[in-house]
C-alpha positions in Angstrom: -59.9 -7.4 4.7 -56.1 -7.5 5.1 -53.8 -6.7 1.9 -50.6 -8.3 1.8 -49.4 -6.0 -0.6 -47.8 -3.5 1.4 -46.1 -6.4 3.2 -44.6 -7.7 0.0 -43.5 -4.3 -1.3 -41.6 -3.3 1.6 -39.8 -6.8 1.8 -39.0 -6.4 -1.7 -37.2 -2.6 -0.9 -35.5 -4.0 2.2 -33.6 -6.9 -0.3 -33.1 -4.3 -3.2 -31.7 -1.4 -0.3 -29.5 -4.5 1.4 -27.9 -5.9 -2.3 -27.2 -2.1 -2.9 -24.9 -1.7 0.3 -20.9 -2.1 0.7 -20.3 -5.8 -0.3 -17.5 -6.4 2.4 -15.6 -9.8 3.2 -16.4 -10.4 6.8 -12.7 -11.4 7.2 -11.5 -7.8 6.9 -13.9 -6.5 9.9 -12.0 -6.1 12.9 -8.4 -3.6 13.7 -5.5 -4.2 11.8 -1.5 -2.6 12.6 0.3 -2.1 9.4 3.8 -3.9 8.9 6.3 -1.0 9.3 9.8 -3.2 8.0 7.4 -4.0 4.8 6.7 -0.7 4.5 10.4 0.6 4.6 10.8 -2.2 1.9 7.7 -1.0 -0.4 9.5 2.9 -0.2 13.1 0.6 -1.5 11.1 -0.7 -4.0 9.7 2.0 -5.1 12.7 3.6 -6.1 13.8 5.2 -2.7 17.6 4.8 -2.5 18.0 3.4 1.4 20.9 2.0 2.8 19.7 1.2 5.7 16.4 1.5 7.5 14.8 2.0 11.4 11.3 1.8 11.8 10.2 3.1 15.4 6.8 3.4 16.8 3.1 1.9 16.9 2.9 2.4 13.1 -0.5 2.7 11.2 -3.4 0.9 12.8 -6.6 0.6 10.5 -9.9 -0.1 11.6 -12.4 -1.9 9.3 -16.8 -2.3 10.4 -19.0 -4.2 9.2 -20.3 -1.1 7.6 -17.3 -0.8 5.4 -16.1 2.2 6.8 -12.4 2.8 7.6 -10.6 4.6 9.8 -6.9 4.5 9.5 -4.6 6.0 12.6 -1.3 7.2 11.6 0.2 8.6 15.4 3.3 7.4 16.4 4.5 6.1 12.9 8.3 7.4 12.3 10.7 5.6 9.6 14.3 6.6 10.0 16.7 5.7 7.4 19.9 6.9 5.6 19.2 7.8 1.7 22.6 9.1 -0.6 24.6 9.4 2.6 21.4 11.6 4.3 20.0 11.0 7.4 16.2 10.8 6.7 13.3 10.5 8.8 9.4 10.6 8.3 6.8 11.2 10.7 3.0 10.9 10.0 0.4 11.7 12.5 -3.5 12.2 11.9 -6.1 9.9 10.7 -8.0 9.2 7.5 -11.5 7.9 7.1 -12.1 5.7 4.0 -14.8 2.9 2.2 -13.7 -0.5 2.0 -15.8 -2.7 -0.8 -14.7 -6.2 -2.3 -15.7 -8.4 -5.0 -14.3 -11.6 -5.1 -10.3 -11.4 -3.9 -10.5 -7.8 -4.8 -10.8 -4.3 -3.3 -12.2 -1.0 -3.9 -10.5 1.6 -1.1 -12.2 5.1 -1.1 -10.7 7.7 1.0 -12.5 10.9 1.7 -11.3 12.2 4.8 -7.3 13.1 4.8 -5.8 14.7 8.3 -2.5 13.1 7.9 0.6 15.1 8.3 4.0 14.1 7.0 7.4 15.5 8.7 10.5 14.7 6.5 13.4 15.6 8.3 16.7 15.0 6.4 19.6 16.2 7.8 18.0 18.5 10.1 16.3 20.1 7.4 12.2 19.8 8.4 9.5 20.2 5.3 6.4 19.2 6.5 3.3 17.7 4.0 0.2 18.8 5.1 -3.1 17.2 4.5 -3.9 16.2 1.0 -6.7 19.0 0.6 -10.8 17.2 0.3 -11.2 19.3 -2.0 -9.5 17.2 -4.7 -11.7 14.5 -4.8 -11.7 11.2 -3.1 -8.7 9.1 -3.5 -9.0 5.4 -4.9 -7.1 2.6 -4.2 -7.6 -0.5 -5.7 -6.4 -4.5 -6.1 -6.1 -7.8 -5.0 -6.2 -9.1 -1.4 -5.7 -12.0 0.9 -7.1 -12.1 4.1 -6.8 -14.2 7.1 -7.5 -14.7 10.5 -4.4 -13.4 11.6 -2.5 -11.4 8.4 -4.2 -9.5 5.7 -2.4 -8.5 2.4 -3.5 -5.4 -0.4 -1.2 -6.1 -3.5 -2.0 -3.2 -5.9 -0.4 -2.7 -9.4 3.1 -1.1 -10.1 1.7 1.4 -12.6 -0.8 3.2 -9.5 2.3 4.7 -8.1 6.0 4.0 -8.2 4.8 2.2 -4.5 2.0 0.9 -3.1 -0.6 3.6 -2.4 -1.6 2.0 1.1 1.0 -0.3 3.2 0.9 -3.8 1.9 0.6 -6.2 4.7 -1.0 -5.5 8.3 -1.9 -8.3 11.3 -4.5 -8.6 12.8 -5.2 -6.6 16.4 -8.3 -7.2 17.4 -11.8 -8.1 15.5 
């Protein structure tokens, strides 16, 4: 005699081990280039002083699966822009790995990984920001979003930083 039972069990862990993974709006899935003029903007805003702003290079590219994971590309990324008569300009290259979730329009970012490096040359002058170190935990990142087939939009609140912990608007590349 055949029992059903096991049948029905494991069906019944499969749904309870699939409602317990990333829930993920299939909109963000795909590779996305971050808006560098918007990001010059968000540093304005965020109490910066810039006259004047160049943004040169590829910029951040982030790449979201179905998974949830995230990978976000920082090479090639340099803002150049002149701050209380200073020549300023800030380099990141590296990567960071993150978790994306959402829950209606919004967002749960969990970075883990950090290999970014930051070169902040003003006037000459060259400090350099290394990795923020694992060891301090993940960093969080959350808010609203919009998403499109072509643009997608993180709008976090003023009191998480003085700016926008990750750049605010990014088009689509591929996905």
């Amino acid at each position: 005699m055949t029992s059903i039972r096991p049948t029905i069990l494991a069906t019944a862990l499969m749904t309870c081990t699939a409602q317990s993974a990333l829930a993920l709006d299939d909109c963000l899935i795909g590779q996305w280039s971050a808006d560098l003029n918007d990001m010059t903007e968000m540093m304005a805003q965020g109490g910066m002083p810039i006259d004047g702003g160049e943004v040169t290079g590829s910029g951040p590219v982030m790449d979201i699966s179905a998974d949830g994971s995230v990978l976000s590309n920082m090479e090639g990324m340099t803002i150049s822009m002149d701050m209380d008569g200073m020549n300023v300009s800030v380099t990141m290259a590296g990567k960071n790995e993150a978790t994306i979730e959402t829950e209606g329009d919004t967002f749960t970012i969990t970075a883990t990984t950090f290999d970014v490096v930051t070169e902040v040359n003003m006037n000459g002058q060259v400090s350099v920001v290394p990795p923020r170190p694992s060891e301090l935990g993940p960093e969080i990142s959350t808010g609203t979003y919009t998403c499109s087939e072509t643009d997608l939009i993180f709008m976090q609140p003023p009191q998480v930083y003085q700016m926008q912990a990750i750049p605010r608007r990014w088009t689509r590349v591929a996905g």
